[in-house]
N, C-alpha and C positions, 0 to 999 in steps of 0.2 A: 504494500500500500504506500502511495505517495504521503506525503506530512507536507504542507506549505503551513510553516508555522510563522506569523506575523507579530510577532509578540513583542511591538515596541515601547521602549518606557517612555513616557510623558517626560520623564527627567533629562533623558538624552535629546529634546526636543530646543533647550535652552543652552547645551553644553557642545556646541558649534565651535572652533576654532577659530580665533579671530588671527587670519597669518599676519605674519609682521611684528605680530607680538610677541611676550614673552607670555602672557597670562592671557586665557579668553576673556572676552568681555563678559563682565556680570552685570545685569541690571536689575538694580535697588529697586525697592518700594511696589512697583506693580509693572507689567507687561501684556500687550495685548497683541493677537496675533491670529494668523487664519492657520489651522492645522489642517491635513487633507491627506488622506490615504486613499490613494489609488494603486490599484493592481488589476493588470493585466495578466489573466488565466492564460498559462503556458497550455500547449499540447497535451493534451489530456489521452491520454489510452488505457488506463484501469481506473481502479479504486484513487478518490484524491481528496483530503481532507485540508480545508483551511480555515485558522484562527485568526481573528483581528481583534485586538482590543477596542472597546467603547468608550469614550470620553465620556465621563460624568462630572458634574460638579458635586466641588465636594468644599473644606474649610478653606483650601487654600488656591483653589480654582471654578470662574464661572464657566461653565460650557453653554454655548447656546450651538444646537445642531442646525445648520444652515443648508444640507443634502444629504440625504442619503438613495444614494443609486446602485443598489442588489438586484440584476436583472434574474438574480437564481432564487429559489428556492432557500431560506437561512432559519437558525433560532439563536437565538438569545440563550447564551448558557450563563450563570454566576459563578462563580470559582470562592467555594465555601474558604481557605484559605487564605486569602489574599483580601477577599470581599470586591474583586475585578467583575464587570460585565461583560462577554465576549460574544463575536459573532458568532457561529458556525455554519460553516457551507460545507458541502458534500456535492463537489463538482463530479457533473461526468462527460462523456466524451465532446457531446455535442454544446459545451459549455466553452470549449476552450478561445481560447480568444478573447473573451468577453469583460469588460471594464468593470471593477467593483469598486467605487466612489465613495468614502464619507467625509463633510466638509464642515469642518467644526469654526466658531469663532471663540477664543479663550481670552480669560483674563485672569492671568496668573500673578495670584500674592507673593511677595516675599516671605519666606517661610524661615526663620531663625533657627539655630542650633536648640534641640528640647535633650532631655535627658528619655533616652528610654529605659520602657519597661526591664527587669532583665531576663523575660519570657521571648520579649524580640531583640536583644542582643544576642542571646544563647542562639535563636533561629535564623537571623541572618547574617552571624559569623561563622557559622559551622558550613563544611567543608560539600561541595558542589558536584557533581557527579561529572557534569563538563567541565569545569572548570581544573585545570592542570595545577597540581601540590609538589612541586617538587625543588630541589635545594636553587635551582635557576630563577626561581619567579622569588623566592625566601630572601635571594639575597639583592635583586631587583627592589623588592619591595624594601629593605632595611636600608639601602643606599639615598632611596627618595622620601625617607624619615630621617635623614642625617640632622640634627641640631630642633627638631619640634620637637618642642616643652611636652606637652598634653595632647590626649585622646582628637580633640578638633584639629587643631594645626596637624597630626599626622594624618587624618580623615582629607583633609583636605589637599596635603603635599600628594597625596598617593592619586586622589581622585584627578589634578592636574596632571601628574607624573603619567596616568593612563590618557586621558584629554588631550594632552599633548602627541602624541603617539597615534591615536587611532584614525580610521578612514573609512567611510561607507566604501563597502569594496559589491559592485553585484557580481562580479564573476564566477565562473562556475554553475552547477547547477542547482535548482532547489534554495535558492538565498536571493527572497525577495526581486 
């Protein structure tokens, strides 16, 4: 079975590289802006399964839905974990090709450093099935905390240290 998994975070929507710089540009106080997920269905020839996250509003974000264009068949799943709303499609052959649109307008708050729970520290510090553990990424990751004081300042050297570094890549197959 195919998996077209779209599972992008809202977070990575503000965390754009500003080249030239040293630091991406952050902006303060509040942000507005038009988000838009489109995808064009690859060639379909079996079984093919795609997720898209839902924009919702929520404390620190207004969503207003401005289109949504599913010429297929979808539902709505919630994802008990997380508390996400998700599409679901179940493309098939005679589907391929075809454009799936949702066009949000947002207004996203600044959201300050909170102290969490340590029910979701435990959960979203522990170790990723995808995600590679090994003495290369350990000492990566300790070189880009040289000289932060505290838990923020390294949250944050590491979070730039990755920002810096990354690219929408589509190449290949099956990756958006």
């Amino acid at each position: 079975m195919i998996h077209f998994s779209l599972a992008l975070a809202f977070a990575l929507v503000g965390a754009v590289p500003v080249f030239g710089s040293d630091q991406p540009k952050i902006i303060t106080g509040s942000d507005e802006f038009e988000f838009v997920y489109r995808v064009k269905l690859p060639s379909i020839d079996g079984k093919a399964r795609l997720w898209m996250p839902l924009a919702r509003t929520d404390a620190f974000q207004n969503v207003r839905v401005d289109e949504v264009s599913i010429p297929i068949k979808w539902e709505k799943v919630h994802d008990r974990d997380y508390g996400n709303d998700i599409c679901v499609l179940n493309p098939r052959a005679e589907d391929s090709g075809k454009i799936i649109e949702l066009r949000y307008r947002v207004l996203r708050k600044e959201k300050s450093a909170y102290v969490a729970s340590e029910a979701n520290v435990a959960r979203y510090l522990r170790p990723e099935q995808l995600v590679p553990l090994n003495q290369t990424f350990k000492t990566i990751a300790e070189q880009a905390i040289i000289g932060k004081a505290d838990e923020i300042e390294r949250a944050k050297a590491l979070y730039y240290h990755v920002l810096g570094r990354m690219r929408y890549d589509k190449s290949g197959t099956g990756w958006g």
